[in-house]
N, C-alpha and C positions, 0 to 999 in steps of 0.2 A: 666109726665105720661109715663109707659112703657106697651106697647104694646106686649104680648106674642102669637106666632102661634105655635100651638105642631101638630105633623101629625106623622102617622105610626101606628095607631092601630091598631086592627082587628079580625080576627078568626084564630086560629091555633091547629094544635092538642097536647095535651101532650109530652112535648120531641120537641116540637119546637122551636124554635128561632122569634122572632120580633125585632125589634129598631127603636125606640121611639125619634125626631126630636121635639128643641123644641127654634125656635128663637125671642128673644128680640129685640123690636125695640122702638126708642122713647128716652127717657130723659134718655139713660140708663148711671151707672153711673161704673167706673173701678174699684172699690172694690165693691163687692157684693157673694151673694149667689146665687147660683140656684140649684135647686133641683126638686127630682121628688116625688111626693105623691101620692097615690090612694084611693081610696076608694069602698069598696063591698058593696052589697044594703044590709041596715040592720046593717052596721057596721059603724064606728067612723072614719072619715081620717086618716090616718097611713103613716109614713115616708114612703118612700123606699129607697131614696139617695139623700146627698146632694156633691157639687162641690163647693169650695171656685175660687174667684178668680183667686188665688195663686197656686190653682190644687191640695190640701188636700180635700181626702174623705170620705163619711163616709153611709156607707151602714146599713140597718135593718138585723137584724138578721135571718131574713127567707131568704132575696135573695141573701147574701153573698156567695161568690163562684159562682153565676148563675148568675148576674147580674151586669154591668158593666157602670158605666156611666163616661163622658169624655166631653170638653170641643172641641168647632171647633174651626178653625184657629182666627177666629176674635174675640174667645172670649165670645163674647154674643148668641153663639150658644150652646146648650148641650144637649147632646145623653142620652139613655139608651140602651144601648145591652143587651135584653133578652133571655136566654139560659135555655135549661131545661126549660122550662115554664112548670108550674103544675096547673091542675085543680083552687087550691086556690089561683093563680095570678089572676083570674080573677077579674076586677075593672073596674069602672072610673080612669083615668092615668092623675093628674094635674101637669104642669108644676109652680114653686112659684121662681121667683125670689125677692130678701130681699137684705136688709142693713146686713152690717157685724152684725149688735148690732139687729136686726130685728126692725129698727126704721121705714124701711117700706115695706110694700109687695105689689106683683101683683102676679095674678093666671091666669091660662088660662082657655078657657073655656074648657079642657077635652077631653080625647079620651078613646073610650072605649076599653079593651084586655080581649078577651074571650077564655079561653084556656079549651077545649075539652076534655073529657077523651075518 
């Protein structure tokens, strides 16, 4: 089992900044994925970014250029630096780490980012 804690959510206004903390603990294994997803009320989970391993990433097409995610020293820690934050970033923000092949996942339970006009 892996154990995921995310923290950093919260209220901001348009044109602000957040970053998004999100550490694994437990069975975790040195090849993996982690990534970040959110989800709006009324809409479908949707990527936002994933981090390999190895430090190959791969961003959605709405937060590219504003959004930045990065592994911690030990690996099993990984950020999201949000920039420009716009109204439509507003979500639930889940942390998923996976198997290289997605043969298995863990989610966390969620933080909410509510960006202000």
């Amino acid at each position: 089992q892996v154990q995921l804690v995310e923290s950093g959510g919260g209220l901001v206004q348009a044109g602000g900044s957040l970053r998004l903390s999100c550490a694994a603990s437990g069975s975790t294994f040195s090849i993996n994925v982690m990534g970040w997803y959110r989800q709006a009320p009324g809409k479908q989970r949707e990527l936002v970014a994933t981090i390999t391993s190895g430090g190959s990433t791969n961003y959605a097409d709405s937060v590219k250029g504003r959004f930045t995610i990065s592994r911690g020293n030990t690996k099993n820690t990984v950020y999201l630096q949000m920039n420009s934050l716009k109204p439509e970033d507003t979500a639930v923000y889940y942390c998923r780490y996976s198997g290289w092949y997605n043969e298995y996942e863990y989610w966390g339970q969620g933080t909410q980012v509510t960006v202000s006009s």
